[in-house]
TIVEX-853199 format. One record per residue (C-alpha): residue number from 1; residue in three letters; chain; x negated, y, z. Coordinates in pm, 1 decimal. Each point is the difference from the previous one (the first is absolute). Layout:
N
NUM / ALA / A / X / Y / Z
...
This chain:
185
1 / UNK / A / -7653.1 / 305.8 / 2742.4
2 / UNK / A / 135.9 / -1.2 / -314.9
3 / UNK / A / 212.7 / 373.8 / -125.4
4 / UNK / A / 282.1 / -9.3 / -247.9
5 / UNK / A / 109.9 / 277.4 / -179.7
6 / UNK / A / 384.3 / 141.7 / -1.8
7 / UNK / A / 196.0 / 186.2 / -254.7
8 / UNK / A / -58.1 / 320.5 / 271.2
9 / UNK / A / -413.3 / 89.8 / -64.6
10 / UNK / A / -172.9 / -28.4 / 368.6
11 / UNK / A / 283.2 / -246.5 / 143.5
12 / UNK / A / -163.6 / -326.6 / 0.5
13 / UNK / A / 91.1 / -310.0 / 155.0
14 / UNK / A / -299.9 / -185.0 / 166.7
15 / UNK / A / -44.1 / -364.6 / 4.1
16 / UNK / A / -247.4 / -127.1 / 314.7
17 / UNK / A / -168.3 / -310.0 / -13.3
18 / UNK / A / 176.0 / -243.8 / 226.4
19 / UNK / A / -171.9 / -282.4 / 165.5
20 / UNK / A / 244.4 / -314.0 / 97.0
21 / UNK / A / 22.2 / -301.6 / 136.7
22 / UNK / A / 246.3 / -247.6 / 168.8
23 / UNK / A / -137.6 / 200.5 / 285.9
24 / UNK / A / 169.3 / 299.3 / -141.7
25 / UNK / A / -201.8 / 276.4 / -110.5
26 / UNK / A / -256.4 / 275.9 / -0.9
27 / UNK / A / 11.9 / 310.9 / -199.4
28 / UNK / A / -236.3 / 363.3 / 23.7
29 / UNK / A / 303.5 / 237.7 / -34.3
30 / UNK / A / -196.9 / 294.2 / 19.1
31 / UNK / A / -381.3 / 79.9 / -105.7
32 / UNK / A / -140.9 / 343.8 / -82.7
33 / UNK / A / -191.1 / -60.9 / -271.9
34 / UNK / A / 259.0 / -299.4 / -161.3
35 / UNK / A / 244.0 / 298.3 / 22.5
36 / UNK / A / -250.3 / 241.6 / -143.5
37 / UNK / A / -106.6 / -236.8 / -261.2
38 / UNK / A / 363.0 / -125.5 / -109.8
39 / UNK / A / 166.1 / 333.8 / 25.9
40 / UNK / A / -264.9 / 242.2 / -152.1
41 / UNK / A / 15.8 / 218.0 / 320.7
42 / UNK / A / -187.4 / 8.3 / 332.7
43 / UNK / A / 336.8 / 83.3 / 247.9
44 / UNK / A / -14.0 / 91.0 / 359.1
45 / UNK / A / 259.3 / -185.0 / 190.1
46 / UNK / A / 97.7 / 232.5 / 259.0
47 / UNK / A / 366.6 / -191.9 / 159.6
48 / UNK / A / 108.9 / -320.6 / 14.4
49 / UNK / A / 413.3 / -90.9 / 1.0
50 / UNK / A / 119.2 / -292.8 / 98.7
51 / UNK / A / 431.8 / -17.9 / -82.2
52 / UNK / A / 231.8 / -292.1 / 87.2
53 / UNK / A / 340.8 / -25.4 / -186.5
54 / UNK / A / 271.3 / -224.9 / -62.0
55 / UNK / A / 145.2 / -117.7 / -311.7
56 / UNK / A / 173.3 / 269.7 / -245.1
57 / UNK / A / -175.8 / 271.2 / 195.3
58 / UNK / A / -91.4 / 263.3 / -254.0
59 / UNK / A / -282.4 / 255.1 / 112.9
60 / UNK / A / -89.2 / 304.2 / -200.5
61 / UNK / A / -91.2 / 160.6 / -249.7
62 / UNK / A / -254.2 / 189.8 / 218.2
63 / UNK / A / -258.3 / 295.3 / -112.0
64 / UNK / A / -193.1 / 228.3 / 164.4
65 / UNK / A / -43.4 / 353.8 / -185.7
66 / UNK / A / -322.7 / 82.9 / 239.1
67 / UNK / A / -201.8 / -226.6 / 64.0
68 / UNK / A / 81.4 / -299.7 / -240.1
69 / UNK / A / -23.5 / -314.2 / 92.1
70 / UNK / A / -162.1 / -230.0 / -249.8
71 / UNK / A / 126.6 / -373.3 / 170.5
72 / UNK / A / -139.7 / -347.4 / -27.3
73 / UNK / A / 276.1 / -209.4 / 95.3
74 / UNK / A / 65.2 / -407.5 / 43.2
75 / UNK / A / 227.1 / -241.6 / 210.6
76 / UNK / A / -102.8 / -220.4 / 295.7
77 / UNK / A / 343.0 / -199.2 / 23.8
78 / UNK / A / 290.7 / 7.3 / -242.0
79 / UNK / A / 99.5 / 163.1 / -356.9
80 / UNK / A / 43.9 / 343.2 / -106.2
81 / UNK / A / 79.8 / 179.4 / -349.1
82 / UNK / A / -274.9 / 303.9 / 25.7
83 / UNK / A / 64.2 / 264.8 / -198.1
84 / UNK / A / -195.5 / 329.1 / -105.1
85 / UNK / A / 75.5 / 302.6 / -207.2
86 / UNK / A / -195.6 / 245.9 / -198.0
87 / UNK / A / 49.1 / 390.2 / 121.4
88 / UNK / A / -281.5 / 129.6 / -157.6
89 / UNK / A / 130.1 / 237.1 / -259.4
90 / UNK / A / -346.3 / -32.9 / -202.6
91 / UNK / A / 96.9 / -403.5 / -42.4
92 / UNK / A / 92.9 / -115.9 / -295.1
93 / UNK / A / 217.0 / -227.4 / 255.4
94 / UNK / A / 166.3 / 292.2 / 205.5
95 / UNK / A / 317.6 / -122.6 / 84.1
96 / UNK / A / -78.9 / -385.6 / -54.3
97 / UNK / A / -44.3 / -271.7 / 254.3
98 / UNK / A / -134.4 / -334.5 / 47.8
99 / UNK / A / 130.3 / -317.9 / 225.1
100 / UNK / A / -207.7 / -312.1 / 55.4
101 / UNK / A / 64.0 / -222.5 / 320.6
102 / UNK / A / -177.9 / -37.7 / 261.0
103 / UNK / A / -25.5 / -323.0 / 243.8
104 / UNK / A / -168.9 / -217.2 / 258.8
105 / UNK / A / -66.7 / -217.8 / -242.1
106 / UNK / A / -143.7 / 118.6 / -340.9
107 / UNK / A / -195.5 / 283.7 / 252.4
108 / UNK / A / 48.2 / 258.7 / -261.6
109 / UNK / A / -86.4 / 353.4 / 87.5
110 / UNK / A / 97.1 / 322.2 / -175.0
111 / UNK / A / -182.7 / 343.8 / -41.3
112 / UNK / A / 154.1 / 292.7 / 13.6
113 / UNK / A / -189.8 / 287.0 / -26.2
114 / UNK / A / 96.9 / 353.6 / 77.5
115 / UNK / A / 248.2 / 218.0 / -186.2
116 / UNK / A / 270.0 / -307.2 / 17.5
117 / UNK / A / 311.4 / -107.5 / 156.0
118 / UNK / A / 10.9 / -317.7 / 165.5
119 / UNK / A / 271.0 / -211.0 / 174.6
120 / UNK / A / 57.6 / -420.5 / 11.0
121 / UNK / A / 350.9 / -163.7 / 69.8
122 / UNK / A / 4.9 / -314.0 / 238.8
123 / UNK / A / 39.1 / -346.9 / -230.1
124 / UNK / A / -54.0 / -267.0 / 278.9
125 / UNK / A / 139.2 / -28.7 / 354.4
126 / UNK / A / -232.1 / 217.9 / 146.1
127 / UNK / A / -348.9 / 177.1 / -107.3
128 / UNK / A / -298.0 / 147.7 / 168.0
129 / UNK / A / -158.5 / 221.4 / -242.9
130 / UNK / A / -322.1 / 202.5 / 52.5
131 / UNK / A / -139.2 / 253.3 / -191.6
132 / UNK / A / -323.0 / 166.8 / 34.8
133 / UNK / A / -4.7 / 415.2 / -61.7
134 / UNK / A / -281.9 / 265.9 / -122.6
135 / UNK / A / 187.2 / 286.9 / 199.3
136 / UNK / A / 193.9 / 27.5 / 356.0
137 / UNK / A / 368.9 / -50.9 / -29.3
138 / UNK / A / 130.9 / 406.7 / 3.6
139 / UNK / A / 388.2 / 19.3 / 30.4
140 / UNK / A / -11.4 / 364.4 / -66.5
141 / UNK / A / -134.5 / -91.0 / -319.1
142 / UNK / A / 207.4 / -321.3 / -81.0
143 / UNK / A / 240.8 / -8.2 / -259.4
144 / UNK / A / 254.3 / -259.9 / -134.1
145 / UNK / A / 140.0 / -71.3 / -372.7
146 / UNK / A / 346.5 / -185.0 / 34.6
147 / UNK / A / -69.2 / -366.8 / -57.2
148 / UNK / A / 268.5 / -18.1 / -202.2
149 / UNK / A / -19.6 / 320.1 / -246.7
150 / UNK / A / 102.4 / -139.2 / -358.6
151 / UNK / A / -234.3 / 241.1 / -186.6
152 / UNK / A / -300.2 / -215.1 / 193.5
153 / UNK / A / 233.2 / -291.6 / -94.9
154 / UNK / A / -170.1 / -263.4 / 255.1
155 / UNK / A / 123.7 / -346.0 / -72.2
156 / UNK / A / -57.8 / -124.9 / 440.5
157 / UNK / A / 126.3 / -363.0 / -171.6
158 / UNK / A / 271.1 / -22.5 / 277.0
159 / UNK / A / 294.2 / -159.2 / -157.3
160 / UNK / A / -255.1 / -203.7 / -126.9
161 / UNK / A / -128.7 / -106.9 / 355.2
162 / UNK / A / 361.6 / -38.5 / 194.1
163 / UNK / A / -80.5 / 373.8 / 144.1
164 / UNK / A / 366.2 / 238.0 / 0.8
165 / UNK / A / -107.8 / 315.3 / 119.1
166 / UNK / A / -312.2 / 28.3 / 108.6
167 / UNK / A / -70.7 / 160.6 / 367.5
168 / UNK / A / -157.3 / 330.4 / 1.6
169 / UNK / A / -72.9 / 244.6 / 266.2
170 / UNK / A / 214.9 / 330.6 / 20.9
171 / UNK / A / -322.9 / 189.9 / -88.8
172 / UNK / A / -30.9 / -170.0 / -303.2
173 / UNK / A / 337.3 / 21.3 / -76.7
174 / UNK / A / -84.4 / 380.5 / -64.0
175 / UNK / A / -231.5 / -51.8 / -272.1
176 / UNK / A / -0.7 / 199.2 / -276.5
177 / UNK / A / 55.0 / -78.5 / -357.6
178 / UNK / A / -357.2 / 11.3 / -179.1
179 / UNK / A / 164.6 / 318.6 / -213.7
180 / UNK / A / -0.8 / 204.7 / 387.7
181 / UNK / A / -304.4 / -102.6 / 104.3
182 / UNK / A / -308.3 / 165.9 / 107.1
183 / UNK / A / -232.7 / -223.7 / -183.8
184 / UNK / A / -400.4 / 41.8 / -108.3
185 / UNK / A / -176.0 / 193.8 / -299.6
């Protein structure tokens, strides 16, 4: 496995080695010590998530002040734009975010470690998605930045990909804008 750095220090976007053939092909999209060795960290998966979506569905961005969630994500069918943002005040990169898209095909994965906000928007017909977490999912500790906050300034690339409005849940149509937040020293 092969890690790339991003312009957000500890988001990295992971590059397995992928076996094919005109059988199709074979891929290890998880080791311990590959992860360990790539990221710099030895992480304890604790949850696995598995979500299907259809096209122009826009999911996030999601946080958890308690228990934070550091999240290796990837796609097993489709396209998404995955997105993370820095809300650790001590970053030099509070505020900023990073994009880089996901799909079944170039089986890119993305780290996210704890202490940012993460959401993906829905490029193909449909995508399964699964992400892999360090802590248990606590809703009493969740909370949401609005996806579309112009002080984050996220560029989702929809215009750009035939998208109008994107569909987003009515909780995370209560986001906050990053300025409200409750966000991480």
């Amino acid at each position: 496995m092969q890690a790339f750095p991003t312009a957000i220090a500890g988001v990295l976007v992971l590059k397995p080695r992928v076996f094919g053939d005109v059988r199709g092909f074979f891929m290890e999209s998880y080791n311990r010590r590959g992860f360990a060795a790539a990221v710099g960290l030895n992480a304890e998966f604790v949850q696995d998530n598995h979500s299907h979506s259809a096209r122009g569905v826009l999911r996030g961005l999601h946080y958890q002040v308690r228990q934070p969630q550091g999240k290796l994500v990837r796609v097993v069918r489709g396209a998404v734009f995955d997105v993370a943002v820095d809300l650790r005040k001590s970053s030099p990169t509070f505020g900023r975010w990073v994009g880089v898209e996901l799909t079944d095909e170039n089986h890119l994965q993305l780290w996210v470690p704890p202490g940012l906000a993460h959401g993906f928007v829905v490029l193909s017909e449909s995508a399964d998605f699964l992400y892999k977490a360090t802590d248990y999912y606590a809703p009493e500790h969740e909370r949401c930045i609005a996806w579309d906050d112009p002080t984050v300034g996220i560029d989702w690339q929809l215009a750009a990909r035939g998208i109008g409005e994107p569909l987003v849940s009515s909780k995370d149509r209560l986001g906050l804008p990053l300025a409200q937040a409750e966000v991480f020293d």
